[in-house]
N, C-alpha and C positions, 0 to 999 in steps of 0.2 A: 504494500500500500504506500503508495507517493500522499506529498502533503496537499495536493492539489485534490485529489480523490478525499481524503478525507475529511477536508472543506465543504466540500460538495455532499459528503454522509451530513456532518454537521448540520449543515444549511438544511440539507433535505428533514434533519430529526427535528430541528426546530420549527419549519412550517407544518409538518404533519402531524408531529404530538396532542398539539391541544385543538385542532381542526376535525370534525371525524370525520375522518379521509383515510386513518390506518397509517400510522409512520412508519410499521414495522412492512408493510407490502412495499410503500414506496423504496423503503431500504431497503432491503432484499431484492428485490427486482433491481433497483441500482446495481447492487455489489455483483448481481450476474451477469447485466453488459458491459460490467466492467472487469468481469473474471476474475474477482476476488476470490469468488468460490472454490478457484481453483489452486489459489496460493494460502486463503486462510480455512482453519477446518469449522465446522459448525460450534464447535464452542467456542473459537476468537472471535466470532463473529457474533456470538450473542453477548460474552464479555462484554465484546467493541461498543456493541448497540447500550448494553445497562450503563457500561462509565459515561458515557456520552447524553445518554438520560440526564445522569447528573446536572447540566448545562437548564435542562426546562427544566427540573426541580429548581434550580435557584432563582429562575426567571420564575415559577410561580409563587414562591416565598418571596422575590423581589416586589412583585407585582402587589401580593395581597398581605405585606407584612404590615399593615396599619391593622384590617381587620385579622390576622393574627395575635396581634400582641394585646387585642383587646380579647378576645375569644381565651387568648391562655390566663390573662389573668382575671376574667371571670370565670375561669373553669377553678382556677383555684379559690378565689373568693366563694364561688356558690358550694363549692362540695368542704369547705373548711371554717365557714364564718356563717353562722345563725344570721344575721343581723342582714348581710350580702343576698340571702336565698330571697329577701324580700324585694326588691330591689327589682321589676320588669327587665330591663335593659342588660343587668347581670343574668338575670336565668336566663333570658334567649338566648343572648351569645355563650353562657355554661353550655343550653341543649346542645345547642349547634357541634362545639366538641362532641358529645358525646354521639352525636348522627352521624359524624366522622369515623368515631372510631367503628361505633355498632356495622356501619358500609364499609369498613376494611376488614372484618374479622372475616368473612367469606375468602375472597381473593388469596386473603395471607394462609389459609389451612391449604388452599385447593395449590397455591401456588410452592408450596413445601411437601407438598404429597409428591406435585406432579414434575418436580423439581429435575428429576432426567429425561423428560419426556418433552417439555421445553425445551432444554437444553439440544435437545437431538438433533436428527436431519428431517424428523416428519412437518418439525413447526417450520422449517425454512421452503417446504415442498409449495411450488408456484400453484399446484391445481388445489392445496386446501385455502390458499392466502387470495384464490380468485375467487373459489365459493363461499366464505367468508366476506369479501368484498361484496358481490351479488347479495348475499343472504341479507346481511346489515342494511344493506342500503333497503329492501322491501322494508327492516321492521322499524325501521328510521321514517318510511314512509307511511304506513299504518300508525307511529306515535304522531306525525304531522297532523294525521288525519284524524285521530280519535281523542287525540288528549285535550284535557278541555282548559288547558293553559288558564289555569283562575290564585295556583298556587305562588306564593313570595315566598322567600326564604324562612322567612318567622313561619309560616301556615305547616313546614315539612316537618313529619313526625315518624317515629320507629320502625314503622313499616314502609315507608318511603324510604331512608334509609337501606333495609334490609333489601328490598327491590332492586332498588340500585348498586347495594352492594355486590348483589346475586349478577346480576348484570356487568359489571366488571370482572365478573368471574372471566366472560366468552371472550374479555380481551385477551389472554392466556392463547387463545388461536389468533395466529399471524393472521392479516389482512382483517379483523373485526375494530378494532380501535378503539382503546382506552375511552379514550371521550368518545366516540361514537356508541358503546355498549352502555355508558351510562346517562350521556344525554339523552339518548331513547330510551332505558328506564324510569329517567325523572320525568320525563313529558311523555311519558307513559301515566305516568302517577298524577298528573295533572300540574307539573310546574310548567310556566312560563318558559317560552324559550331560552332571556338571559339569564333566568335564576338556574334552569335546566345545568347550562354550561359551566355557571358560577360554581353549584357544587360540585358540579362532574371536578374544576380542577382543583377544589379545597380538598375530594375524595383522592385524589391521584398524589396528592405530596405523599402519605405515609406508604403508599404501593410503592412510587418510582425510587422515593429515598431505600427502603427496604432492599428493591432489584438492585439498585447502583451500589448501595455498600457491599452487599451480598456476591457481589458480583467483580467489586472493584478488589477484591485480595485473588481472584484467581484471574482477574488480566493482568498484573503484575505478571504473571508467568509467561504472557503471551508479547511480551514489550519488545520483542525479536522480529515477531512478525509484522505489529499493529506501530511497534514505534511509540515513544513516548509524545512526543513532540505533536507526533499526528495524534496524538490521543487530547492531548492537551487543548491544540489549536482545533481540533473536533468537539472537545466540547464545550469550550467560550463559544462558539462558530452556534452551537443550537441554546445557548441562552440565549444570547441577544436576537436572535431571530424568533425564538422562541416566545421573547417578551412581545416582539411586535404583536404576536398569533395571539396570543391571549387579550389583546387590546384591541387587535382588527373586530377577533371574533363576536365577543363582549357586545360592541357595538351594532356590528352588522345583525345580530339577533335579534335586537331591542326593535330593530323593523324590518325585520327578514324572516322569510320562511327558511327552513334550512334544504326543500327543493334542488337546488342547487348541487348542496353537497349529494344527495339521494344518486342527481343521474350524473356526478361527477365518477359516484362509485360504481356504478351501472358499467358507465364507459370504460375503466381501466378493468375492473373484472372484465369485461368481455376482452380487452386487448389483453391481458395477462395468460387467458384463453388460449390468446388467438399466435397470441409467438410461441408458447407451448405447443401448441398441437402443429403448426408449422416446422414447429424441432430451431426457432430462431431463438432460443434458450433453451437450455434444461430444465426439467422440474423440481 
């Protein structure tokens, strides 16, 4: 891997991370017309993808560390001070933690079960990351259509949560997307398109942190193939782009359908398809 190639991973993990577009299809598909596949093995390659995570983790804690730092110390205030539980504006921001974590505890069992099976060749296979891409995009379509977008962030409760949590689960298969599996859970449940998104990326810091630490003691062993440097300038490269995506998205929700994104995914599943079964990539 040159550092020109891994700019371009970068770039590409920070537009598609928090977009539901799947940033692991668009990666993957990169790295095989660019024949990475063939010089890095399937676990430098998902190494590569978690340390580089790192980059949108920090752009989502850059982004939402005001309402962070008020969400953590009313989560300490509400569950440690009588006085604090009284307090409206402390309890909501306390729930909110706790709809955080209750939406992570799915992910993190399924994700430690399925921990070499991830890691493998089947999650990098182009024909499960195309029907995946296809599949999402229908149920991203049916949440456009059915959810009756009346929820704010204060209104979501435990089983909204849980919903969504369950639904980050199918980010776990390549081509389904982080935020696309749980933006269509919560506008499933009836949140608002921006609130949809909002929590999709408060739910994705404890996952993406999780993957990237987890992850970041065994690319060290791969620093031969990946390079540090590329590793490095790979993941500033998907913060800062990263940050844009979480600020384009935000806004373009607040009066957009997500349409767009639907036959965005329609179209690369079917091209993913289509150089597959042509033999113009491997699977």
């Amino acid at each position: 891997m040159n550092l020109l190639q891994a700019i371009l991973l970068g770039v590409i993990q920070g537009l598609t991370e928090f977009i539901p577009i799947s940033s692991t299809a668009h990666l993957i598909l990169t790295q095989k017309l660019m024949g990475l596949d063939h010089v890095l093995t399937p676990a430098q390659i998902t190494a590569f993808v978690a340390v580089i995570q790192l980059g949108t983790l920090a752009a989502v804690l850059a982004y939402f560390s005001g309402d962070l730092l008020v969400m953590a110390s009313a989560f300490v205030r509400a569950n440690f001070s009588r006085t604090a539980r009284s307090e409206p504006e402390t309890r909501g921001a306390a729930r909110l933690g706790w709809l955080i974590i209750i939406g992570s505890v799915p992910v993190a069992v399924v994700g430690l079960a399925a921990k070499e099976i991830i890691e493998g060749r089947l999650t990098k296979n182009l024909y499960v990351i195309a029907a995946s891409m296809i599949a999402w995009a229908v149920f991203l379509l049916i949440a456009e259509m059915v959810g009756s977008r009346t929820k704010a962030l204060r209104d979501l409760g435990v089983t909204d949560a849980m919903v969504v949590g369950v639904a980050q689960v199918f980010a776990l298969i390549p081509g389904s997307s982080r935020s696309g599996t749980t933006i269509t859970g919560a506008m499933l449940m009836g949140a608002t398109r921006d609130v949809a998104a909002r929590f999709s990326f408060l739910l994705s810091i404890p996952a993406v942190a999780a993957s990237g630490l987890v992850e970041f003691k065994q690319a060290i062993r791969f620093l031969d193939g990946v390079g540090f440097l590329n590793l490095t300038v790979a993941t500033l490269a998907s913060g800062l782009v990263g940050y844009a995506s979480i600020t384009f998205l935000l806004r373009y929700l607040r009066r957009h359908t997500t349409y767009v994104f639907v036959a965005y995914r329609l179209i690369v599943g079917a091209v993913i398809l289509a150089l597959v079964i042509s033999r113009a990539v491997t699977p």
